[in-house]
C-alpha positions as CSV (number, residue, x, y, z in Angstrom):
1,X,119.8,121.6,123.5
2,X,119.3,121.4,127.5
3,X,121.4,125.3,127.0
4,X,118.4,127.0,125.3
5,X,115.2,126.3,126.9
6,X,112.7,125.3,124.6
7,X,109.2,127.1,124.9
8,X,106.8,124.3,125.4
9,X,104.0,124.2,122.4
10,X,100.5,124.1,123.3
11,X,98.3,122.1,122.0
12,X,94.9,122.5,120.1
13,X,93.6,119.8,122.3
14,X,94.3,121.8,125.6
15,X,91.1,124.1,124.4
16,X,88.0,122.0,125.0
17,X,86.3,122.1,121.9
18,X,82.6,120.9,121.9
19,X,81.0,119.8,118.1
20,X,78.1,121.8,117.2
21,X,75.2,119.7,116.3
22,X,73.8,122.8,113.6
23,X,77.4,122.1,111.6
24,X,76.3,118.9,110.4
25,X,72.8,120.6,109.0
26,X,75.2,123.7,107.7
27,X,78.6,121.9,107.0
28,X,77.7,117.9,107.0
29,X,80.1,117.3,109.4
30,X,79.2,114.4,111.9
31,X,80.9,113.9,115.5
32,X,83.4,110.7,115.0
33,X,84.7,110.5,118.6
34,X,87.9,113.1,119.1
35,X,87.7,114.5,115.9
36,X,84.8,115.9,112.6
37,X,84.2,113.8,109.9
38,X,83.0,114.8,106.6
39,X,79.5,112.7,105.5
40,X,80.3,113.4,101.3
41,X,83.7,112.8,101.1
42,X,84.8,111.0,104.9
43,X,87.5,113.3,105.5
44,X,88.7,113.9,108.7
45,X,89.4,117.2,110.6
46,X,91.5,116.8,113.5
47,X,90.1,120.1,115.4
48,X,86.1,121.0,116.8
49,X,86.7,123.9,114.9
50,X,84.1,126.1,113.1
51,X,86.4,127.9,111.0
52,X,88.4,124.5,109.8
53,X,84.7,123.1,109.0
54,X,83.7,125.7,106.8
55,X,87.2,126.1,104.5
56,X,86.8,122.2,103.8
57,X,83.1,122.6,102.7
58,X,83.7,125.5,100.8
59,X,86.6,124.1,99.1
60,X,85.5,120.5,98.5
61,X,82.1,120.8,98.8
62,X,81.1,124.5,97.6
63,X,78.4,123.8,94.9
64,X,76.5,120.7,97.5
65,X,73.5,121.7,98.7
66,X,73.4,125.7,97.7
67,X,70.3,126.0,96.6
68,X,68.6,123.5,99.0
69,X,66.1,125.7,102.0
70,X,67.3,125.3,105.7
71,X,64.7,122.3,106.2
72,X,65.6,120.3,102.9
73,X,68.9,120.9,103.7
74,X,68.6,119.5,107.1
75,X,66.8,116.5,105.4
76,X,70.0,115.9,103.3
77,X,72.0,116.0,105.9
78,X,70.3,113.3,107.6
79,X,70.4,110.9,105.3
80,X,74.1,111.5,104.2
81,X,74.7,110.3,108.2
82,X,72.4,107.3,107.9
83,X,74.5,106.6,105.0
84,X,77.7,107.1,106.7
85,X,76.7,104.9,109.6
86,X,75.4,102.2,107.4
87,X,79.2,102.3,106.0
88,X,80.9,102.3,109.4
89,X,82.2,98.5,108.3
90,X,83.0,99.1,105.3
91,X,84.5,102.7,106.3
92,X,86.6,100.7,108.6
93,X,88.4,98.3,106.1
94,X,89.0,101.5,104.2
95,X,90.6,102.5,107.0
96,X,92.6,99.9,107.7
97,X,93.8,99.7,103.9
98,X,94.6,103.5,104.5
99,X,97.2,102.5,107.2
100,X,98.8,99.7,105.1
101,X,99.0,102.2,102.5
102,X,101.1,104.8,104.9
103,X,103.1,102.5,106.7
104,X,104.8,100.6,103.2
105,X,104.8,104.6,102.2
106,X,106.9,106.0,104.7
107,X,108.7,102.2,105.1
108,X,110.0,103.8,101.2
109,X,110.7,107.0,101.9
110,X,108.3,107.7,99.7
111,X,106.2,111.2,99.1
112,X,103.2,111.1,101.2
113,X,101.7,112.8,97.9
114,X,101.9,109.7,96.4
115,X,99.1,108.0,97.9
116,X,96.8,109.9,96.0
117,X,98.6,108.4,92.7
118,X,98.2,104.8,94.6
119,X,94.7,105.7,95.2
120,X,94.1,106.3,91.7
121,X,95.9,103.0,90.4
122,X,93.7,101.5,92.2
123,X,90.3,102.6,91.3
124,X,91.7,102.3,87.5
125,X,92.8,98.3,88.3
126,X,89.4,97.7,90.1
127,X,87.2,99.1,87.2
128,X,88.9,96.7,84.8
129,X,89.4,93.2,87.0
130,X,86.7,94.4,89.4
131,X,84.2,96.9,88.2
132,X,81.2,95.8,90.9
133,X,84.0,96.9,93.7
134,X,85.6,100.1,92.3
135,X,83.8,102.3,94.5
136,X,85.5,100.5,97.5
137,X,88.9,101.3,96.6
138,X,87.6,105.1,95.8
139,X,86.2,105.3,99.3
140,X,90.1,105.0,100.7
141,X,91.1,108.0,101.6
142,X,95.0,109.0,101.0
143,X,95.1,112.3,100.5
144,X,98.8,114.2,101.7
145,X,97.1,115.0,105.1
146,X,95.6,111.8,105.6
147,X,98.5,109.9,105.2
148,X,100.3,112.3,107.8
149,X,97.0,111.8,110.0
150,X,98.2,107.5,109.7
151,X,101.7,108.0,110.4
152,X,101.6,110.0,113.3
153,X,99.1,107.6,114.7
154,X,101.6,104.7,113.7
155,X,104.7,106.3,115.2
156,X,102.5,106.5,118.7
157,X,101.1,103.1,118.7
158,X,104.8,101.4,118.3
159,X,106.1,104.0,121.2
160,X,103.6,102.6,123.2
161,X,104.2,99.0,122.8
162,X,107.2,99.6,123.1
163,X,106.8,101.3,126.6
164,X,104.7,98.9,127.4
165,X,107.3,96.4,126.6
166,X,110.3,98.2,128.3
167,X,108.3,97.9,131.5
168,X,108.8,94.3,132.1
169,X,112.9,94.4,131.1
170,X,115.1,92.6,133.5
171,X,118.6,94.4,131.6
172,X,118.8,96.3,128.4
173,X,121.5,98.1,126.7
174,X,121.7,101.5,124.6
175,X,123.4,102.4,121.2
176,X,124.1,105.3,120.2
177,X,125.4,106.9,116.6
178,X,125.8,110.2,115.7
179,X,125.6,111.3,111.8
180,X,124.8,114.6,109.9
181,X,122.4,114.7,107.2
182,X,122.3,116.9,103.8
183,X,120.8,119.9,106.0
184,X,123.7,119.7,108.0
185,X,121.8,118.5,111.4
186,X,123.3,116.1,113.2
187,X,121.2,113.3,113.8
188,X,121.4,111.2,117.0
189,X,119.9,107.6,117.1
190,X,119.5,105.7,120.1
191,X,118.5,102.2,120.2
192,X,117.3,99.5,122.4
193,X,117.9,96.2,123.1
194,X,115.5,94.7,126.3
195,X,115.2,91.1,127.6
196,X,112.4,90.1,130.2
197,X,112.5,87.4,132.7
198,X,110.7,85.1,130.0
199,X,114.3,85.5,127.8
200,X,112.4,87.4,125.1
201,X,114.6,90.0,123.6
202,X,113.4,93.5,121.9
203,X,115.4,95.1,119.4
204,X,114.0,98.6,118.7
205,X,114.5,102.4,118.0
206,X,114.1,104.5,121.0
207,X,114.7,107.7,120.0
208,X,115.8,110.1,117.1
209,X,117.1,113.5,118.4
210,X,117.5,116.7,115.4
211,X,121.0,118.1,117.1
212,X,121.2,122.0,115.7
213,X,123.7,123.6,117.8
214,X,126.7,122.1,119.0
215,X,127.4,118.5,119.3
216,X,129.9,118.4,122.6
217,X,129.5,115.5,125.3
218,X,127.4,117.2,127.1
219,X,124.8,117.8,124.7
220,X,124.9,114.0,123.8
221,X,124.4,112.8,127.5
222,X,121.3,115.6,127.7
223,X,120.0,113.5,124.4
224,X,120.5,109.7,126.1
225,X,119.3,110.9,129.5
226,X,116.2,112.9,127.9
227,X,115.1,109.8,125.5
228,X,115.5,107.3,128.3
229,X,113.6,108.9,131.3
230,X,110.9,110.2,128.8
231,X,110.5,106.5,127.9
232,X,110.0,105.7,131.8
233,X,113.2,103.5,131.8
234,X,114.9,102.6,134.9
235,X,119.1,103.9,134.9
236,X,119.1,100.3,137.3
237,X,118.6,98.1,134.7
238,X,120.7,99.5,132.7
239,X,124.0,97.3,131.8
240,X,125.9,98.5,128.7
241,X,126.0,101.4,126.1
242,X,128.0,101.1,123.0
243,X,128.9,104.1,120.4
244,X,131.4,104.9,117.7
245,X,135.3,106.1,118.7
246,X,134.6,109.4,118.3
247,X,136.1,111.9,121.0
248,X,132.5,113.0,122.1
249,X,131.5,109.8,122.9
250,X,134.4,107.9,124.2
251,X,136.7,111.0,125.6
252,X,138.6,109.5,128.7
253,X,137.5,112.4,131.2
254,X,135.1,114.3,129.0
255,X,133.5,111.7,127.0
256,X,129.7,111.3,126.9
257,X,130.5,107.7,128.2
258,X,132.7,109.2,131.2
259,X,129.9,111.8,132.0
260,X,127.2,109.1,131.7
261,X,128.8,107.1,134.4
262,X,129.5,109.9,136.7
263,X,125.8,111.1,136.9
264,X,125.1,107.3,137.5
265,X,127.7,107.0,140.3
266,X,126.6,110.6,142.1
267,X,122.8,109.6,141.8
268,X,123.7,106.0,143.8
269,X,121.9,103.8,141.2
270,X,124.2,100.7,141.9
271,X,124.7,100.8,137.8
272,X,128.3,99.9,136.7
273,X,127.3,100.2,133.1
274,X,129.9,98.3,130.3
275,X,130.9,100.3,127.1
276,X,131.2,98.6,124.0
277,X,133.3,100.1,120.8
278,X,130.7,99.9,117.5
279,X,131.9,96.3,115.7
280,X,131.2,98.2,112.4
281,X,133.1,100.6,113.3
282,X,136.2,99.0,114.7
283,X,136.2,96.9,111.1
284,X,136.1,100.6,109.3
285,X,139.4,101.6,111.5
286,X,140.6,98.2,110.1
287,X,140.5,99.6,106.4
288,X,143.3,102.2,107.3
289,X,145.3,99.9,108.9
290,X,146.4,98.7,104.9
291,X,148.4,100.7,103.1
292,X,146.9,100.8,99.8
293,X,147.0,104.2,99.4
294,X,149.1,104.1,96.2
295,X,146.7,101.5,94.6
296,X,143.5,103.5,95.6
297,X,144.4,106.7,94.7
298,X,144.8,106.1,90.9
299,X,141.9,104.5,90.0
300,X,139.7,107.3,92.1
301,X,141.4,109.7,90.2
302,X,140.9,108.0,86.8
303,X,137.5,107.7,87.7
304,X,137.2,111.3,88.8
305,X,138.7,112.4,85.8
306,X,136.1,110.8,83.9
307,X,133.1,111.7,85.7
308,X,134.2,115.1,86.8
309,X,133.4,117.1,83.3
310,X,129.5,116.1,81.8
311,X,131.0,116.1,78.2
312,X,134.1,113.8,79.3
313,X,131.5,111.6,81.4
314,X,129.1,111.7,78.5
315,X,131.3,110.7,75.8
316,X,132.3,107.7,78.0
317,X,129.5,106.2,78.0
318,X,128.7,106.9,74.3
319,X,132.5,104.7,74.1
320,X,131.1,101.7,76.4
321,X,128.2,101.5,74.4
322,X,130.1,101.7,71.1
323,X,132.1,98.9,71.7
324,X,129.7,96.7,73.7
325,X,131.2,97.0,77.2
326,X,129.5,94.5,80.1
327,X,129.0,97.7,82.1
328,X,127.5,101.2,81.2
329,X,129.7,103.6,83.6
330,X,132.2,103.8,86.1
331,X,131.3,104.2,90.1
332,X,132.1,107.1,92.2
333,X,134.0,106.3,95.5
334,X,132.2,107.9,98.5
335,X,134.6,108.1,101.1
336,X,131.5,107.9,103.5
337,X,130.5,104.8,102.2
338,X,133.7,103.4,101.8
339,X,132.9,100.0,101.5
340,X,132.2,100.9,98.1
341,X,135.7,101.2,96.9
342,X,135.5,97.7,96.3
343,X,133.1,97.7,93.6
344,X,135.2,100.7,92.4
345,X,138.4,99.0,92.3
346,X,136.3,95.8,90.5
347,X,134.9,98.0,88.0
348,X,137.6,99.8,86.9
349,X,139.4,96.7,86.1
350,X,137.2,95.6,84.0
351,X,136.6,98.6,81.9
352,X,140.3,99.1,82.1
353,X,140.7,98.5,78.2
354,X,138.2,101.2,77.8
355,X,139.1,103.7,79.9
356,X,142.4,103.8,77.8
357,X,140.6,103.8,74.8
358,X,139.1,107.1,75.9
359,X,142.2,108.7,77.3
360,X,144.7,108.1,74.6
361,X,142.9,110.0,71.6
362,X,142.2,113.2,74.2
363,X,146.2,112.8,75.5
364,X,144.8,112.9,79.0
365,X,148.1,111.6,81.2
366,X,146.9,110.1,84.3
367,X,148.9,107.5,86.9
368,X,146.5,104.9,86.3
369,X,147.8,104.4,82.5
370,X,151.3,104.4,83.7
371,X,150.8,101.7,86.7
372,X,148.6,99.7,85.1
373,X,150.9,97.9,83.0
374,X,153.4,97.5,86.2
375,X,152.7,93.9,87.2
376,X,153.6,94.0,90.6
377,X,151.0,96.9,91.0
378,X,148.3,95.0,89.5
379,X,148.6,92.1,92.2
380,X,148.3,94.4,94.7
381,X,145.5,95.8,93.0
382,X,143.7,92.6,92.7
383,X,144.6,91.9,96.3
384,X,143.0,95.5,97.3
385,X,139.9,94.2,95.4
386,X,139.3,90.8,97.2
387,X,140.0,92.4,100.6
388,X,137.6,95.4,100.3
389,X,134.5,92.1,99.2
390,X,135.4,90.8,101.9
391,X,135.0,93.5,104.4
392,X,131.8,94.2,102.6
393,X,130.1,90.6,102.9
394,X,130.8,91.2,106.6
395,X,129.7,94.3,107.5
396,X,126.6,93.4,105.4
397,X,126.4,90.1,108.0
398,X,126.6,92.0,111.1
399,X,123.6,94.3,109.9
400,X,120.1,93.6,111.0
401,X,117.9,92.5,114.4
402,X,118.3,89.8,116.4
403,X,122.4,88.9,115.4
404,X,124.4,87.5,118.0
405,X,128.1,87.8,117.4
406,X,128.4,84.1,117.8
407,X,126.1,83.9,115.2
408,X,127.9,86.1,112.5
């Protein structure tokens, strides 16, 4: 991170680019503020850029206007642009439907290719309930690019609100959580909370950091101290961070916490910052506190043993739909997700007739059919089971914005 110094990427932008008036006679291009627009097909190319003008016409447009002369062609041109301007409003609720299309897209984590599948829904819907407004909904563009075009646009609109916002704080707080996803990046979130002198409170993500080297305090306290004076926040009005136990964050003399405070204290800010343990967290520490290890370990391993081979996990479910069972499969415990183990334990227990069923026949010995029909074991299994509900309907209450802890 602050280690390797990163070479700083220009931008296409930095090169004043000029539109040429002869590309909308030669390409039908029009000038649409910062950026090309297509007059057939309204696409939009981000870049003054002869060469970017010419592959889109050629590849969308390639048979338009081939065998038209230089002045009919010119002639053509100009009415394609009266057209185009004729359409500005109508171009503009396209546009706006275009953004409410990306935004619920990448609110889903869906595909950005699949706006052109929305896109065609849509047209297919119209011409039945709507025929007389079909071409309205074919006149939304949401092709791949375009929906990338929409989200970057979104993703700097709420950063500036939100700087906006974080200029008139009185006190805000960080927090901060550390995780590494399937590409084995560690991820590093930081978010806000703000209130202004009117008592309004803002809740909001202020930053996502892709960590690909090492993950040591330092690092973390270049990431906090990056994201916050990039968003033009005062250390002053700063008052409390809060982050998981890990050693990185809460070391007592090398701890991204510790080193936080120290650049704070050396710089003379007058900030004695708080530092608040994660409440999510502290109530996962609480789950290893109970010693259910010898109740948890045999029904993860029956369940293992069931899902681990495809023809074992196959035949199963062929069984539970033999004999009519009120579920169709076991759950796997994650120990990631651990709150899961719950529904694991609740599961099992009521497929437990089953799941002998299916080991008996294939002599498959496992701990599970030999604690099972211990009676003290099974109250401490059904005690396991109401515990791990309950520490799920509370972490799922301390999730979301705006949630006071006297409030939970």
């Amino acid at each position: 991170m602050g280690r390797f110094p990163c070479k700083k990427k220009r931008k296409v932008d930095d090169k004043c680019r000029l539109f040429n008036e002869d590309w909308t006679t030669k390409y039908f291009f029009i000038d649409a503020g910062n950026k090309a627009a297509c007059s057939l097909c309204r696409d939009i190319v981000a870049v003054f850029k002869e060469y970017s003008l010419k592959r889109h016409h050629e590849t969308k447009h390639s048979d338009f206007g081939c065998k038209l002369l230089d002045k009919e062609r010119k002639i053509k041109a100009a009415e394609f642009v009266k057209r185009l301007k004729k359409q500005t409003p109508l171009q503009n609720s396209a546009t706006e439907a275009s953004f409410m299309v990306a935004f619920n897209l990448v609110k889903r984590n869906e595909p950005f290719s699949d706006g052109e599948f929305i896109k065609q829904c849509m047209a297919e819907c119209a011409s039945v309930l709507c025929p007389e407004v079909k071409t309205k909904f074919e006149s939304i563009s949401l092709s791949r690019r375009t929906i990338a075009r929409r989200i970057d646009l979104i993703s700097d609109e709420l950063a500036d609100q939100l700087k906006t916002g974080s200029e008139d704080f009185v006190w805000f707080s960080l927090t901060m959580d550390e995780s590494t996803d399937i590409e084995d990046t560690a991820q590093v979130l930081i978010f806000i909370r703000g209130i202004n002198e009117h008592f309004v409170i803002t809740d909001e993500l202020l930053g996502i950091v892709s960590m690909k080297n090492r993950t040591t305090a330092q690092d973390l306290l270049e990431c906090i101290v990056n994201c916050v004076e990039t968003s033009g926040l005062s250390w002053n009005k700063m008052v409390s961070i809060k982050t998981d136990g890990s050693r990185a964050f809460c070391g007592k003399n090398i701890g991204m916490v510790k080193l936080l405070k120290n650049k704070l204290q050396a710089e003379d800010t007058d900030t004695d910052i708080l530092d608040f343990h994660c409440i999510l967290h502290q109530e996962s520490l609480c789950k290893t506190a109970l010693d259910l290890k010898h109740v948890v370990d045999p029904f993860v391993g029956v369940v293992n043993t069931i899902r681990v081979r495809a023809l074992h996990h196959r035949q199963y479910k062929s069984l539970l739909e033999e004999v009519g069972a009120q579920h169709e499969d076991v759950i796997y415990h994650n120990s990631v997700r651990w709150l899961i183990l719950g529904k694991v334990l609740k599961r099992v227990w009521a497929l437990q007739d089953e799941i002998i069923l299916f080991l008996d026949p294939k002599e498959i010995f496992h701990d599970f059919v030999a604690k099972i029909g211990c009676e003290e074991w099974r109250y401490e299994m059904m005690f396991a089971a109401d515990i791990f509900e309950k520490l799920n309907e509370l972490n799922v209450t301390l999730q979301g914005k705006g949630l006071f802890p006297h409030e939970m």
